[in-house]
C-alpha positions as CSV (number, residue, x, y, z in Angstrom):
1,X,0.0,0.0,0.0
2,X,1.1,3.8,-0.3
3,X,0.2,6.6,1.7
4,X,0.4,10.3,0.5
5,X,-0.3,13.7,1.8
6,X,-3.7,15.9,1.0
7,X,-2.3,18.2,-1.0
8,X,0.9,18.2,-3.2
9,X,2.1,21.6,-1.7
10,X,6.2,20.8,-2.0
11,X,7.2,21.1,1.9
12,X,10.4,22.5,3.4
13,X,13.0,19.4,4.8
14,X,11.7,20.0,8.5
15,X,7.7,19.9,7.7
16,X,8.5,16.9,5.0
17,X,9.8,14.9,8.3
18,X,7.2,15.7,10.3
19,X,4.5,14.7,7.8
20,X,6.0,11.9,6.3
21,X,6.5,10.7,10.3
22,X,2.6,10.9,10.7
23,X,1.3,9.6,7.8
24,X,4.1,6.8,8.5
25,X,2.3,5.7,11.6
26,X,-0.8,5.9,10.4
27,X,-0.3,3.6,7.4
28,X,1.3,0.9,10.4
29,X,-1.9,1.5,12.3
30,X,-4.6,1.0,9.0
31,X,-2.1,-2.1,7.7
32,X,-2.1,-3.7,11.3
33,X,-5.5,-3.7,11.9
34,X,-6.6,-5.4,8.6
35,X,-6.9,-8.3,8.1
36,X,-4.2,-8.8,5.6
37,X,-1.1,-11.6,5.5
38,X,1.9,-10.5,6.6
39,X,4.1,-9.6,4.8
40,X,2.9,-6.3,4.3
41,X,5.4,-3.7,2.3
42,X,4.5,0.0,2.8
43,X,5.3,3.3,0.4
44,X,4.6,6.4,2.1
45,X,5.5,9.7,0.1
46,X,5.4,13.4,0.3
47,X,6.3,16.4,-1.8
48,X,9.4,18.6,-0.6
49,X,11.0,21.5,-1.8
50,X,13.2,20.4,-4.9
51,X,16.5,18.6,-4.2
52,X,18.9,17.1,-6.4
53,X,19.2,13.5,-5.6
54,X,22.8,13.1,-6.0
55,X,23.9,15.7,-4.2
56,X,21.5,14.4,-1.0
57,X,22.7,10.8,-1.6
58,X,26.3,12.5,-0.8
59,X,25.3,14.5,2.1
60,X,23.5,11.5,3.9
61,X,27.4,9.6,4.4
62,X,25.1,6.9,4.3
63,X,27.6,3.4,4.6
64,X,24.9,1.3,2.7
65,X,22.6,3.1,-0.4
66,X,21.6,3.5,-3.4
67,X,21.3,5.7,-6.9
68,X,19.7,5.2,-9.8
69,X,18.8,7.3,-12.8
70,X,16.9,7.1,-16.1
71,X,18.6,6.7,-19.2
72,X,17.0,10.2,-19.9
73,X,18.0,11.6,-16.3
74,X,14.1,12.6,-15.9
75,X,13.9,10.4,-13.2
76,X,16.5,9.8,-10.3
77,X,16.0,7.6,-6.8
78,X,18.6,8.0,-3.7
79,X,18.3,5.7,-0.8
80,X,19.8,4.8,1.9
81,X,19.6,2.4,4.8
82,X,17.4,-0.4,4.1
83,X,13.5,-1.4,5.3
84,X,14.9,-4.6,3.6
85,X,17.7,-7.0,1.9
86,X,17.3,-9.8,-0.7
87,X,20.8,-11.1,-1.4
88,X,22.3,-14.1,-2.2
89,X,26.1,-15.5,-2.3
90,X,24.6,-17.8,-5.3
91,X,21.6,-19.6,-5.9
92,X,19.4,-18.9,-9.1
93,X,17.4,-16.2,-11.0
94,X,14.0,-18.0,-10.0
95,X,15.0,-17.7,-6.1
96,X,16.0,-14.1,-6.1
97,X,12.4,-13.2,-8.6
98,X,10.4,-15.2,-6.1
99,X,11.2,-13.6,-3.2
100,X,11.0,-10.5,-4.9
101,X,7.5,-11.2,-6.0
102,X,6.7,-12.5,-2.3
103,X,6.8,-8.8,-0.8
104,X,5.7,-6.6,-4.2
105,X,2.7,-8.8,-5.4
106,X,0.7,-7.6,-3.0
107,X,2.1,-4.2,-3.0
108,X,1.7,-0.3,-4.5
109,X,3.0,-0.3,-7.8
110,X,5.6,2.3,-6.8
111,X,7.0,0.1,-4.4
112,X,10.6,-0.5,-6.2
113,X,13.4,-3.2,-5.1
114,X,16.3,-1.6,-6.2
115,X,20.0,-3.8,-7.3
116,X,21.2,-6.3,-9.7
117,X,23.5,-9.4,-10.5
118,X,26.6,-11.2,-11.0
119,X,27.5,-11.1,-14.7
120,X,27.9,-15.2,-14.2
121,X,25.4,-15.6,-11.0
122,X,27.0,-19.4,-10.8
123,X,30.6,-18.2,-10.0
124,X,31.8,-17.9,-6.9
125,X,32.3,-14.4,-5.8
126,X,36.2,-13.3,-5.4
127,X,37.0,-11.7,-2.1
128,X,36.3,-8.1,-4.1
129,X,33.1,-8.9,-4.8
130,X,32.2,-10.9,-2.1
131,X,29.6,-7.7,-0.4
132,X,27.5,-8.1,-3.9
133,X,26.9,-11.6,-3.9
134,X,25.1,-13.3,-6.4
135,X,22.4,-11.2,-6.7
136,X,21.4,-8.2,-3.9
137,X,18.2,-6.4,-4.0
138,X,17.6,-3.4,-1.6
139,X,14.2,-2.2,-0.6
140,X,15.4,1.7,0.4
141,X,14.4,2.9,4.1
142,X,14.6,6.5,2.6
143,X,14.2,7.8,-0.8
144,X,15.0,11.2,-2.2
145,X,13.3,10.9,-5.3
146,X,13.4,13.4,-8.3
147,X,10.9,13.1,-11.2
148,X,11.4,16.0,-13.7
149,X,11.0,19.0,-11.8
150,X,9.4,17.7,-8.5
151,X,10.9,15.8,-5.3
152,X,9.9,13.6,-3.5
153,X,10.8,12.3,0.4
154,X,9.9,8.4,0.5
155,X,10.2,6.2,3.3
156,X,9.9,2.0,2.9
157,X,8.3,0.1,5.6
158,X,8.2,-3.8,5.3
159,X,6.1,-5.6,8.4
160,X,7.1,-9.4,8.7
161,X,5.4,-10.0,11.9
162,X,3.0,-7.8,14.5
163,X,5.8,-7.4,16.4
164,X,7.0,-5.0,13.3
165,X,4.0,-2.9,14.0
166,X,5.3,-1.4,17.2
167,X,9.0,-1.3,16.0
168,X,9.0,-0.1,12.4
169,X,8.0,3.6,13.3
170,X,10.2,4.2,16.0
171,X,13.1,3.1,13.4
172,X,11.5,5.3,11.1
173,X,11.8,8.6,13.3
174,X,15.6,7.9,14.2
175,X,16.2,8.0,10.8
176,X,14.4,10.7,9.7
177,X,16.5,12.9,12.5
178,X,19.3,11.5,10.9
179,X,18.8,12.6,6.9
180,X,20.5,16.2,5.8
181,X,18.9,18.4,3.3
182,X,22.2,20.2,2.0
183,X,21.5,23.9,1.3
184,X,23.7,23.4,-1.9
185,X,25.8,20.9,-3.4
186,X,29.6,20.1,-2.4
187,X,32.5,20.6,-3.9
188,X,33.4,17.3,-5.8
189,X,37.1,16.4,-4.9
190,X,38.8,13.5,-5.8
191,X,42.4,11.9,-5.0
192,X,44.8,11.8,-7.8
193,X,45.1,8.8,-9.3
194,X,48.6,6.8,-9.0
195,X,49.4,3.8,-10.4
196,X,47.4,1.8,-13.0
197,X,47.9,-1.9,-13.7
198,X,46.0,-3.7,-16.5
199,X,45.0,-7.0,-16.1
200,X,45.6,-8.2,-18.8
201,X,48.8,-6.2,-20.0
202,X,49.1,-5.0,-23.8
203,X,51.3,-8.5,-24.6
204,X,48.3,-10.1,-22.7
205,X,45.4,-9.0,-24.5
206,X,47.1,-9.6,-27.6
207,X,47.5,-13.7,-26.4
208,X,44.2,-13.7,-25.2
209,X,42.8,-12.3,-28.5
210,X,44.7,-14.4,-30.4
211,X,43.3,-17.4,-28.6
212,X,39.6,-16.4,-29.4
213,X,40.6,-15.9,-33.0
214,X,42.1,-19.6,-33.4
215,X,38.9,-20.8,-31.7
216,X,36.7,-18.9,-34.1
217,X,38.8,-20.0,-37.0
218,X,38.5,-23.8,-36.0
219,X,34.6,-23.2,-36.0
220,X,34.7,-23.8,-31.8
221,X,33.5,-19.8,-31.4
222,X,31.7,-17.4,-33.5
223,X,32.2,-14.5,-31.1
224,X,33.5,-13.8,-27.4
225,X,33.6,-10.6,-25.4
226,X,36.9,-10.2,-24.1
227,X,37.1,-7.9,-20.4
228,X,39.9,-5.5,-18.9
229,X,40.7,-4.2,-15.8
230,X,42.0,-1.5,-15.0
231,X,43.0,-0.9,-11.6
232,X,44.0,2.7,-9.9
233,X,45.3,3.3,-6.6
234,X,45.2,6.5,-4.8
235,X,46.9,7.7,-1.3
236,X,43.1,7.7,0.8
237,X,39.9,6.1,0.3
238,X,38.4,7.1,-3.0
239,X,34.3,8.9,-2.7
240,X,32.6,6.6,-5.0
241,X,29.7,9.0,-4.9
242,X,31.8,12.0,-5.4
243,X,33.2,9.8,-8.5
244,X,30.1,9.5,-10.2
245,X,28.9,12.9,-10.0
246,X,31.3,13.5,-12.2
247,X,30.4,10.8,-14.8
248,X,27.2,11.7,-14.9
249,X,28.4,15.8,-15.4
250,X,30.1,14.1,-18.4
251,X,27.3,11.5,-19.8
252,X,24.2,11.6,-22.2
253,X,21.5,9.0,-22.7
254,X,22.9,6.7,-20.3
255,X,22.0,5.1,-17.1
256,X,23.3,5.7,-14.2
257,X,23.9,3.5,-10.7
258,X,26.0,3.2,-7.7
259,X,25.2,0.0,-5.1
260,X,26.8,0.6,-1.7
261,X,26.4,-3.0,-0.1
262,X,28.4,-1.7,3.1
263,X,31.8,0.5,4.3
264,X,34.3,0.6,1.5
265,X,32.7,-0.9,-1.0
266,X,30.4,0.7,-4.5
267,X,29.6,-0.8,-7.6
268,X,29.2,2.5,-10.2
269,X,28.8,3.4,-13.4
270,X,26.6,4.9,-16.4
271,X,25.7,2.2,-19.0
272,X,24.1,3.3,-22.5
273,X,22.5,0.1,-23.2
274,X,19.2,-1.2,-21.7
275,X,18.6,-5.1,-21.1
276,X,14.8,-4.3,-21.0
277,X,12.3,-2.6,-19.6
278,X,8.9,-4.3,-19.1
279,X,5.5,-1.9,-17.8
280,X,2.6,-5.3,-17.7
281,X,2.7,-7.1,-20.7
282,X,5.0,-4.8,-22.9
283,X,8.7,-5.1,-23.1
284,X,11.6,-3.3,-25.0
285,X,14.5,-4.3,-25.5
286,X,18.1,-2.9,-27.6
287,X,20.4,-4.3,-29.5
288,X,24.0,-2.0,-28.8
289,X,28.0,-3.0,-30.2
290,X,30.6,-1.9,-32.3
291,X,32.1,1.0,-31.2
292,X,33.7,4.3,-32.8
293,X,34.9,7.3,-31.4
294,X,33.6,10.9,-31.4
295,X,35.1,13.1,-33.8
296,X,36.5,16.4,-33.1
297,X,34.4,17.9,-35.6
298,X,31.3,17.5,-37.4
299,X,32.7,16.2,-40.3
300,X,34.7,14.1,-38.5
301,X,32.2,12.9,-36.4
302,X,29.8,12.2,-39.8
303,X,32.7,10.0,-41.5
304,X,33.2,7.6,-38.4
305,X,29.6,7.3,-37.9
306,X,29.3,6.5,-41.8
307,X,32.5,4.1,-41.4
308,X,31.0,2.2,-38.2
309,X,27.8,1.7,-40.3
310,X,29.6,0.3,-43.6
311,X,32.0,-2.0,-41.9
312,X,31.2,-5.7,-42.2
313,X,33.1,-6.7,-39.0
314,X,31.3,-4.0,-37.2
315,X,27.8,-5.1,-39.1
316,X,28.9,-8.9,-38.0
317,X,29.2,-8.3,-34.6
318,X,26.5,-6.0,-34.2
319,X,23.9,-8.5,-36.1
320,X,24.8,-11.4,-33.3
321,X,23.0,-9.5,-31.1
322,X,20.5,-8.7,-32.8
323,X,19.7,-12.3,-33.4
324,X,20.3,-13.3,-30.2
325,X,17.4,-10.8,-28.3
326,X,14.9,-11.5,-31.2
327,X,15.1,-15.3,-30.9
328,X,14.6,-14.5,-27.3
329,X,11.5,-12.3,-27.1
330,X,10.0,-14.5,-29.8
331,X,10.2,-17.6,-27.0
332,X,8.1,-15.0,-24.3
333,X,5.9,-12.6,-26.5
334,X,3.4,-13.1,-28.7
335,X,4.4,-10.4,-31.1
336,X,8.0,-8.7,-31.4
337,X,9.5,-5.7,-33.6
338,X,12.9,-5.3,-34.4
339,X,13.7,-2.0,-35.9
340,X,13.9,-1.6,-39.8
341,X,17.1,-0.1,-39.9
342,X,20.3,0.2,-37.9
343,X,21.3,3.6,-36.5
344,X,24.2,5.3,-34.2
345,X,24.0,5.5,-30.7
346,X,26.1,8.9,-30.2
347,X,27.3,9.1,-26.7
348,X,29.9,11.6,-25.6
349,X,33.3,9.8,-26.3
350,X,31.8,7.1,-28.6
351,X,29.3,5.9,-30.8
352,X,27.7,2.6,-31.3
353,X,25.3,0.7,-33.2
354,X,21.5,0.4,-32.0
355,X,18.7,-1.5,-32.8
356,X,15.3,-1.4,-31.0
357,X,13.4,-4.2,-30.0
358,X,9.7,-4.8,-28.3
359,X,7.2,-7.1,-27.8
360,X,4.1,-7.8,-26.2
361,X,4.6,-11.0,-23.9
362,X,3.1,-14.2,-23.2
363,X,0.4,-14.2,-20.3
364,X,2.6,-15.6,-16.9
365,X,6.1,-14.5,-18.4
366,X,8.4,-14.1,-15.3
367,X,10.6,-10.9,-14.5
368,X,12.9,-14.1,-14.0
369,X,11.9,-16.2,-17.0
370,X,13.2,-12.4,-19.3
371,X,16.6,-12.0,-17.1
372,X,17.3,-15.6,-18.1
373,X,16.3,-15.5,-22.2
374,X,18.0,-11.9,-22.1
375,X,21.0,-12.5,-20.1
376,X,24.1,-12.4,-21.2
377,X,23.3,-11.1,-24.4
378,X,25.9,-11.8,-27.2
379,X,27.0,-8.1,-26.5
380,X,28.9,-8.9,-23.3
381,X,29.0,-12.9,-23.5
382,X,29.2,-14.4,-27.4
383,X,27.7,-16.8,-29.7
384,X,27.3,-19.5,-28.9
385,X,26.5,-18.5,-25.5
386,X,27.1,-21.7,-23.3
387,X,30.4,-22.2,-25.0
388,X,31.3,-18.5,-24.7
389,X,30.4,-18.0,-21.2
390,X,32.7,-21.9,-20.7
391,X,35.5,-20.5,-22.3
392,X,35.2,-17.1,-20.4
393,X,35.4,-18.9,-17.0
394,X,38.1,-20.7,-18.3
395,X,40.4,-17.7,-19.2
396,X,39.4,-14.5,-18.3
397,X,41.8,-14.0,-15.8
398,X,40.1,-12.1,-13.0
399,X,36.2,-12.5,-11.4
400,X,33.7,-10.2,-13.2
401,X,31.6,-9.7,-10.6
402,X,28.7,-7.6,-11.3
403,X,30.6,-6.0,-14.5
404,X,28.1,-6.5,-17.8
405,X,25.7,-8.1,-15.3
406,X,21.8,-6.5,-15.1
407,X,21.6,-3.6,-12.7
408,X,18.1,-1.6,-12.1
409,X,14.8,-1.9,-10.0
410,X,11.8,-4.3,-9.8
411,X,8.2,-3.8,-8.9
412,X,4.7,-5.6,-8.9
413,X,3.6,-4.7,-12.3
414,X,7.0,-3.6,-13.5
415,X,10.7,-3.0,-13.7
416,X,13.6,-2.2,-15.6
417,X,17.7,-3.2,-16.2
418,X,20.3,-1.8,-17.8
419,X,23.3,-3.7,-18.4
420,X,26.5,-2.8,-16.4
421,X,28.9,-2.0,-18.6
422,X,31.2,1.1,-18.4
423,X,31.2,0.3,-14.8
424,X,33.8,0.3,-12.0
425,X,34.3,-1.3,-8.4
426,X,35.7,1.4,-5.3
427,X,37.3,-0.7,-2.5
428,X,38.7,1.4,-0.3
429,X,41.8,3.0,-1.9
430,X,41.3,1.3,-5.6
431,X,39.2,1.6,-8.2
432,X,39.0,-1.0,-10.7
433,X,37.5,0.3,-14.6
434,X,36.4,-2.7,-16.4
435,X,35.4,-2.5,-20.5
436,X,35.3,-5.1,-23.1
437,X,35.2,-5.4,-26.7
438,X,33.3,-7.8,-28.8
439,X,36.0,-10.6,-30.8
440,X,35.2,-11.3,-34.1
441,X,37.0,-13.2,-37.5
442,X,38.5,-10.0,-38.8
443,X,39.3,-8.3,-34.7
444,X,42.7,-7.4,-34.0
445,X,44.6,-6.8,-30.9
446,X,45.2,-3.6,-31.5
447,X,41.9,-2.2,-32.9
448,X,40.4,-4.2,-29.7
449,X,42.6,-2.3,-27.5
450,X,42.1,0.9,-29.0
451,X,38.1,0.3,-28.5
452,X,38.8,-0.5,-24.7
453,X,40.8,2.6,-24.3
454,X,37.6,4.7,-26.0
455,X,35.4,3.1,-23.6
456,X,37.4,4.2,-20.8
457,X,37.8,7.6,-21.8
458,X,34.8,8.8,-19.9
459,X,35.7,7.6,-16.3
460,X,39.4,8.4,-17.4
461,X,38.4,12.6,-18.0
462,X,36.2,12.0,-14.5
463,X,39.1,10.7,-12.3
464,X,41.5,13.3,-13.8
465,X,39.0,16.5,-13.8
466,X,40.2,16.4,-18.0
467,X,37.5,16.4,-20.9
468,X,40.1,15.8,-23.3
């Protein structure tokens, strides 16, 4: 259920508290008297004065939270704390989606699990990404939520048991005396990077490409995405949140996401390419690869767009995933359409090519049943799959982790997940960048690398304060 205010008068930080503390306890009191299972999750909401989510997301210190924003930036959620946790060191997709739909079935459509996934769910977790876990969902016990113009102060209440219904608003008020409205944003500083290792080196990537070409030649392989990581140190702990404030100063028609699991650790990024997002019985879906760079002109910018669409490597490897998602939503929907023609996906330091898809699903198709037909797409695993992912456990010399796995939000009726590329993992005093390119017959080490570097170049300009 959901509770709101009379009137949708934006409030100042100290009446928002105060109201959302009433109509907090009065939800507890109407939920607790019916007659209704436990358990019972709770969305109560009220209009204040308009903050910008990031910048309150910073000013909370908050050990564990949250960020997410559309791929159009119109809507952005902060949370922190947690009215509850469903997490997993492994187990399977149909787990984690059933004890989703356990709280949010009966639930306000708002209502909104917010988190994501190990690119290979079956792997055990490295000691870096061992906070993560498999999979780790995060119903927010606060949310600052911004939705075009307006914010919004949210707080999550999930009752288990009567005894919740005593508890759960006396945890509520410590934490509302807790949150900060900053006055104005702070200053974004960040540590200068030191040294950077890549894992693997140039000589590295060049053996490892040459590998996946053999394979491909001897008919084992069609295509595997290859992975980098690029690790930074700095002299003190490293602000992931700071971090991505400036990615996203620096990033267009992308996604963005941190997930704090706990002290010293945040999974971040901004991600161009959406796995789907489903509203009922619609979903849409995108085919993105190949990559060029932006040019430093127009013109420039014109002929690489115009080269990226005429290459047949490019086309190739582009086309994989294309077929891939089709076959896919054509197992779940009973009607799909692909786009008639390929365009270019400009983002700031690269473009890529995109292809549209959407279909209307199959009565009783599962948030889970999609993850698994979508996931990993031939954009961040190969073709064939099975024998991609096999040979990518095999070799790729470091754990994943969440890196190209699905990152977003779930509710009752519907949800949405980008994939996680463009992404990077803050421990402490590292930061670990990770990008991929797609291997092909016709790739080369070189041209591979290149890509990788271009796909970088965003976070690179954030660390360094640089746009060049």
């Amino acid at each position: 259920m959901t509770a709101q205010p009379p009137h949708a008068q934006a409030l100042d930080p100290d009446s928002a508290r105060d109201m959302l503390a009433s109509l907090v306890h009065r939800a507890v009191r109407t939920a607790c008297t019916a007659p209704s299972a436990f358990p019972q999750a709770l969305r109560v909401e009220v209009p204040v004065a308009y903050t910008e989510a990031l910048a309150w997301l910073r000013a909370q210190r908050a050990d564990r939270s949250v960020y997410w924003a559309g791929r159009e930036r119109r809507e952005q959620i902060a949370g922190v704390g947690a009215a509850d946790v469903i997490a997993g060191p492994g187990g399977s997709l149909e787990t984690a989606f059933s004890d989703l739909q356990r709280v949010l079935a009966p639930a306000h459509p708002n209502l909104r699990y917010y988190g994501g996934m190990a690119f290979d769910p079956s792997r055990t977790p490295s000691a870096d990404w061992k906070p993560f876990g498999a999979y780790r969902f995060v119903l927010p016990r606060f949310q600052l939520e911004n939705h075009g113009a307006h914010s919004y102060l949210v707080c999550n209440v999930l009752l288990r048991t009567v005894t919740d219904c005593a508890r759960e608003p006396e945890h509520v008020l410590d934490g509302l005396d807790a949150l900060v409205f900053p006055r104005e944003s702070a200053a974004v500083t960040l540590p200068v990077p030191g040294q950077r290792v890549d894992l693997p080196d140039a000589p590295g990537w060049a053996a490892s490409v040459g590998r996946v070409l053999e394979a491909i030649r001897r008919g084992a392989l069609d295509k595997v995405v290859l992975s980098r990581r690029s690790v930074f140190s700095f002299d003190e702990p490293l602000d992931p949140l700071a971090l991505l404030t400036r990615i996203v100063a620096r990033t267009t028609a992308s996604y963005a996401f941190c997930f704090q699991p706990g002290a010293g650790a945040a999974f971040l990024g901004a991600t161009p390419e959406r796995l789907y997002s489903r509203h009922g019985g619609h979903v849409e879906s995108e085919a993105v690869a190949s990559t060029r760079p932006r040019g430093a002109t127009d013109a420039e910018d014109a002929a690489l767009a115009r080269d990226l669409l005429a290459s047949d490597k490019d086309r190739r490897e582009h086309a994989f995933v294309v077929r891939a998602i089709e076959a896919a939503l054509n197992r779940l929907c009973r009607s799909v359409y692909a786009g008639p023609d390929i365009a270019v996906l400009k983002l700031p330091h690269c473009q890529h090519l995109l292809c549209p898809l959407e279909g209307i699903l199959n009565d009783g198709v599962s948030d889970a049943a999609l993850m698994q037909a979508l996931h990993p797409s031939p954009a961040v695993g190969g073709v064939p799959t099975n024998k991609a992912i096999a040979y990518l456990r095999e070799h790729e010399p470091f754990d994943r982790g969440w890196y190209a796995g699905p990152v977003g939000w779930v509710g009752p009726e519907s949800g949405e997940f980008a994939v996680a590329i463009r992404s990077g993992l803050v421990r402490g005093n590292t930061l670990s960048l990770y990008s991929g390119a797609g291997i092909v017959d016709g790739s080369t080490p070189d041209g591979e690398w290149s890509e990788i570097e271009t796909k970088l170049s965003n976070a690179l300009s954030a660390l360094t304060g640089n746009d060049d």
